[in-house]
N, C-alpha and C positions, 0 to 999 in steps of 0.2 A: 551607436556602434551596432552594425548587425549581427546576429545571432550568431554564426559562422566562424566569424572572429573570435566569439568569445570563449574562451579555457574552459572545458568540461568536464576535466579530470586531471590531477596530478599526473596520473601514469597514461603511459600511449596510447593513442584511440587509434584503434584501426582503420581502415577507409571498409567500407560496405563488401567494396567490389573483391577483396581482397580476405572476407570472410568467407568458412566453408561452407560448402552447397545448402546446409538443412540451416544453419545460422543466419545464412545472407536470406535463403527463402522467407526465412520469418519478420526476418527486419522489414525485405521490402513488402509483405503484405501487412503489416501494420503503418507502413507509411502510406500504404495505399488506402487502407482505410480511413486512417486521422488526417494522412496530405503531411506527416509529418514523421522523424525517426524519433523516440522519446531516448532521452539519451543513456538511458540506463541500461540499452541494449548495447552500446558502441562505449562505453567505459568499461561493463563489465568482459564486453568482448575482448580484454585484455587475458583473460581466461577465459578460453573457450570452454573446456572440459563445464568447467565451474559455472557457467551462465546456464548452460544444456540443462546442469542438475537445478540452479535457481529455479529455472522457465518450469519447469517438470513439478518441482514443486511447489511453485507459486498457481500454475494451472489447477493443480490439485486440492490446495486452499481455495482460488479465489473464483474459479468457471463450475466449480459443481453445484448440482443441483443439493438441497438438504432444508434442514430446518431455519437457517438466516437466508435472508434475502441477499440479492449480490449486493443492493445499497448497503445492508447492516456489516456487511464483511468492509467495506471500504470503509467505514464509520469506526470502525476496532481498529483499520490502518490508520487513519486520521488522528484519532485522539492519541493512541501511542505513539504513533511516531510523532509528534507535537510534543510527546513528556520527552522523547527521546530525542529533543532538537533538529530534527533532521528533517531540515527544508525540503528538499527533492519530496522524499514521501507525501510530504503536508502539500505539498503545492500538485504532485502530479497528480496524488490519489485524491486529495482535494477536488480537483476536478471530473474524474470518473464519478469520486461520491453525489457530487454534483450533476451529473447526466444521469447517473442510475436511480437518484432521488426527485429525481423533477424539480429540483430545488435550489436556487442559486446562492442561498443564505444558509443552507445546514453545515458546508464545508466550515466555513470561518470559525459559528459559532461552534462545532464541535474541535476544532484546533486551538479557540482560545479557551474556552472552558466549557468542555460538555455537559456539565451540572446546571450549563444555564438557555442551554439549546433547548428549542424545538424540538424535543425528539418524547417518544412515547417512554412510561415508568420500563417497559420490557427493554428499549432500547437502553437505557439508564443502567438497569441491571446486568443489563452484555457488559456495556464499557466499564462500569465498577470492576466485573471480575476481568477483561481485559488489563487494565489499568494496574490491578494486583497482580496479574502475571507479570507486566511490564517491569511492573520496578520490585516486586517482594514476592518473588515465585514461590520462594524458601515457605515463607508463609501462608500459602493455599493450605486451606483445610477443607474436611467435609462438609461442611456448615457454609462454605463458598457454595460451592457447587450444588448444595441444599437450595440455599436460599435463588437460584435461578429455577428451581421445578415450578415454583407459580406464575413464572412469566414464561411457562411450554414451552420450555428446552427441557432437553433428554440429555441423557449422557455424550450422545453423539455431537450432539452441539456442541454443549460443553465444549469436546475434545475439540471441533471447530474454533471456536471463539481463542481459544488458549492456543491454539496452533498456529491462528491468523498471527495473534499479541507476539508469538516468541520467532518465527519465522522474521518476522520485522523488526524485531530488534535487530537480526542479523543483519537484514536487510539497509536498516537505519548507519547502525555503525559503518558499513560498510560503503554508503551513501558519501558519511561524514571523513572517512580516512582516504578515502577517493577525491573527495570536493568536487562533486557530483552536482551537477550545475544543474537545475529545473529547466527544461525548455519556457522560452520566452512562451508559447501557442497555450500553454497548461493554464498562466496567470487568466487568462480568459474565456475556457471554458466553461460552457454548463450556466456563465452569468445573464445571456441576453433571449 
C-alpha cells in the first residue's frame, strides 16, 4: 500500500496548499530538503496556532548552538521517547540521530536500551538524567545535576538536556493521542 494511502492521524490533516503562508513555507522547504513532508508538520497542522509555538520551540531545543552536540540532543529524543512508546519520535528522530552521528547502528541501540549502546560514559550520564526527567521529574535532586559536572556540562546544559527529556514527552503523547503515523522514507535513513 503506498504511503499516501495510509492514515496519519485520527484527526484531519490539512492538504499543504490550503496552510497559511509562513506554515506552508516551512513545510515546503523541508520537503525540499528531505524530497519528503515528515508528517508531524500536517497532523499537527490540525492547530495551527499550536504547531507555530511547537516549531518555535523545538527550534530552540534542537538548532542551537551550546554545550551538546546536535547528535547528543537527538540521542535524549531517542531513548525517551522509546520509555515513552512513541513510535513517530523513535523512528523519525531515529533517523536524524542517525545522519547527525554518522552512524547507522547508534539509533536502534539507544531506543532498545542505551545502557548497552555505543555511546561514550558523558553520553551515558546525559541519558541517565534524561531518562529521570522522563519518568520521575518529581525526584531530580541536586546530586542529579552534581553528578553531570564530570562529564562538562554546566548548568546550562543541564537545563538543555531536561528541556529536550520534558518538551518530548509532550511531544511523545501527543504523537501517541494523534496516531501519528512515522513516514515510510524515516525507516531508512542514515542506514546505507
Amino acid at each position: 500500500m503506498p504511503q499516501d494511502t495510509k492514515k496519519i492521524s485520527r484527526y484531519p490533516v490539512p492538504e499543504v496548499m490550503d496552510l497559511p503562508d509562513d506554515i506552508r513555507a516551512r513545510v515546503l522547504a523541508v520537503q525540499e530538503k528531505t524530497g519528503f513532508i515528515p508528517n508531524v508538520f500536517l497532523v499537527l497542522a490540525h492547530r495551527q496556532d499550536e504547531l507555530r509555538a511547537f516549531m518555535a520551540y523545538h527550534d530552540a531545543l534542537m538548532e542551537k548552538d551550546g554545550g551538546l552536540s546536535k547528535a547528543e540532543r537527538e540521542m535524549i529524543v531517542v531513548a525517551t521517547s522509546a520509555a515513552n512508546d512513541c513510535q513517530y519520535c523513535v523512528v523519525a528522530h531515529g533517523a536524524i540521530l542517525r545522519i547527525r552521528a554518522k552512524n547507522p547502528l547508534i539509533a536502534d541501540q539507544v531506543a532498545v536500551n542505551y545502557r548497552k549502546a555505543d555511546i561514550s560514559p558523558r553520553q551515558r550520564a546525559m541519558l541517565d538524567f534524561a531518562m529521570k526527567v522522563s519518568r520521575d521529574a518529581g525526584a531530580v535532586e541536586d546530586a542529579d545535576l552534581e553528578a553531570l559536572k564530570p562529564h562538562g556540562f554546566d548548568a546550562e546544559d543541564v537545563w538543555d538536556i531536561a528541556a529536550i527529556a520534558a518538551f518530548f514527552a509532550l511531544s511523545n503523547r501527543m504523537a501517541n493521542v494523534t496516531a501519528m503515523r512515522p513516514n515510510d522514507e524515516f525507516y531508512t535513513l542514515g542506514r546505507g
